[in-house]
C-alpha positions as CSV (number, residue, x, y, z in Angstrom):
1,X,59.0,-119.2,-211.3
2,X,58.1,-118.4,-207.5
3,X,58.9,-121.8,-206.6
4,X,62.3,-121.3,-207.9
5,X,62.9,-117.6,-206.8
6,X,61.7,-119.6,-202.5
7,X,64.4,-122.5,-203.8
8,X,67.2,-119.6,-204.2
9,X,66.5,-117.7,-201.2
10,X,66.3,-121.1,-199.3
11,X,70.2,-121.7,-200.4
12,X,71.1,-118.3,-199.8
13,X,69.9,-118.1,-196.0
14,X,71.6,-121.5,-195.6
15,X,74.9,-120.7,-197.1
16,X,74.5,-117.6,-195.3
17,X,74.3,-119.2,-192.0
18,X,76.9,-121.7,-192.4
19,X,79.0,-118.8,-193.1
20,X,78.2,-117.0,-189.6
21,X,78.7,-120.7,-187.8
22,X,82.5,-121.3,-189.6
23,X,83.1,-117.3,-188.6
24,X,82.3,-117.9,-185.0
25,X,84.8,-121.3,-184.8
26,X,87.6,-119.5,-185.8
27,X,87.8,-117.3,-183.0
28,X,88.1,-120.4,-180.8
29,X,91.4,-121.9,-180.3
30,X,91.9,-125.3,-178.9
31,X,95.6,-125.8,-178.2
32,X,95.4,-126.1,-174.7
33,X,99.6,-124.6,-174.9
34,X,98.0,-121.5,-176.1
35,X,96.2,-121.0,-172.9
36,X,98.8,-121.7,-170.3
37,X,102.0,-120.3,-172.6
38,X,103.1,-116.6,-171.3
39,X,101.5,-113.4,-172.3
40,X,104.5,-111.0,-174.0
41,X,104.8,-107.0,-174.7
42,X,104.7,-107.1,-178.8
43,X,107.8,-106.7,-180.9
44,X,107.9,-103.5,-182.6
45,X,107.1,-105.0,-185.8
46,X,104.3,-107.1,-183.9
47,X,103.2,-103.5,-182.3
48,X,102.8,-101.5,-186.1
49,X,101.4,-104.6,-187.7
50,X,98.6,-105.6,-185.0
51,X,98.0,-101.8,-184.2
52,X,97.2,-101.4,-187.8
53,X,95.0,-104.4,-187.9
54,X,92.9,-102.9,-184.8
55,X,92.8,-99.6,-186.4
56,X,91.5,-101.1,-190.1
57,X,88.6,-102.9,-188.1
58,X,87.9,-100.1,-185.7
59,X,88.7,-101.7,-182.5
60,X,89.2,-99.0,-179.7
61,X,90.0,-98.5,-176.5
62,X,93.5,-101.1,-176.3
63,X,95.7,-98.7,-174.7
64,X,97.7,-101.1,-173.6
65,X,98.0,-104.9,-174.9
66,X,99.9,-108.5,-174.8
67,X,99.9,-110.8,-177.2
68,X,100.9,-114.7,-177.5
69,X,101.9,-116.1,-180.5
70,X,99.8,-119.1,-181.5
71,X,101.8,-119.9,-184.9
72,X,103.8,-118.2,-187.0
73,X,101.7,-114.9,-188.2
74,X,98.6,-116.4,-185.5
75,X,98.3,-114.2,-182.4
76,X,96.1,-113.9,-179.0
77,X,95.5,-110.3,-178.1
78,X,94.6,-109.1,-174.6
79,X,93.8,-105.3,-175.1
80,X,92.6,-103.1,-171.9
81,X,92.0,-99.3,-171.2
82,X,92.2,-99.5,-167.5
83,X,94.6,-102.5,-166.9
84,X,91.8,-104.2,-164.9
85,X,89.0,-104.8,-167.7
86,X,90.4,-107.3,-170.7
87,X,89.1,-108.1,-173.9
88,X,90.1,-111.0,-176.1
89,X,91.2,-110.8,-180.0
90,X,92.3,-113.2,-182.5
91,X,94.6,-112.0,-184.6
92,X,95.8,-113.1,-188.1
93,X,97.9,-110.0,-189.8
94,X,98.8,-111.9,-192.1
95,X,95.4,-112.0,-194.0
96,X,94.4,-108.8,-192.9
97,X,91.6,-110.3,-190.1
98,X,90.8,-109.8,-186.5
99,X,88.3,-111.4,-184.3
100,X,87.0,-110.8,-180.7
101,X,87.6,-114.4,-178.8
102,X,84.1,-116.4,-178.3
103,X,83.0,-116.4,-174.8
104,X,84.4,-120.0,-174.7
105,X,87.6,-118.9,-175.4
106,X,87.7,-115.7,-173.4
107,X,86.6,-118.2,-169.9
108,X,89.9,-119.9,-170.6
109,X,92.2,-116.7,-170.6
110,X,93.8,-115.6,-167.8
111,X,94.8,-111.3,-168.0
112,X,98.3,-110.8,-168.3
113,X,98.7,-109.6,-164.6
């Protein structure tokens, strides 16, 4: 019975950590047009949608931000308080998820001005 119960928990921690890994890719984009396209001012439908994203998840301090659209529904954010420090999102509104950008990712980003 303990040998089972160790087998379990074995799976668990290893599902469990595959998980975190397949998180972590999808925060790293590797169209290299996403990179040098143009950082824009959101849409107002872009500006309720992704605001409401932020504000589901808790993300603060993006008084101002620019986005470039990826794909269809698939955006980059670049959110700052100052206009000097940036921080990275990727956002999908469409299912309801938001990710900071992996370090990888943020490296490649140039701020919006």
């Amino acid at each position: 019975m303990k040998k089972i119960l160790w087998i379990m928990l074995i799976l668990i921690g290893f599902f469990w950590i595959i998980g975190k890994c397949s998180e972590e890719n999808n925060t790293i984009i590797t169209d290299k047009r996403s990179y040098e396209s143009s950082w824009r001012q959101a849409t107002n439908k872009e500006l309720f949608t992704i605001s409401k994203l932020m504000v589901k998840n808790s993300i603060t301090g993006c008084g101002e931000y620019h986005i470039k659209e990826i794909e269809n529904g698939e955006y980059i954010i670049a959110c700052t308080r100052d206009g000097k420090n940036w921080k990275y999102y990727v956002a999908w509104p469409n299912i309801d998820e938001i990710y900071l950008a992996s370090v990888d990712m943020e490296k490649k980003l140039k701020p919006p001005y």
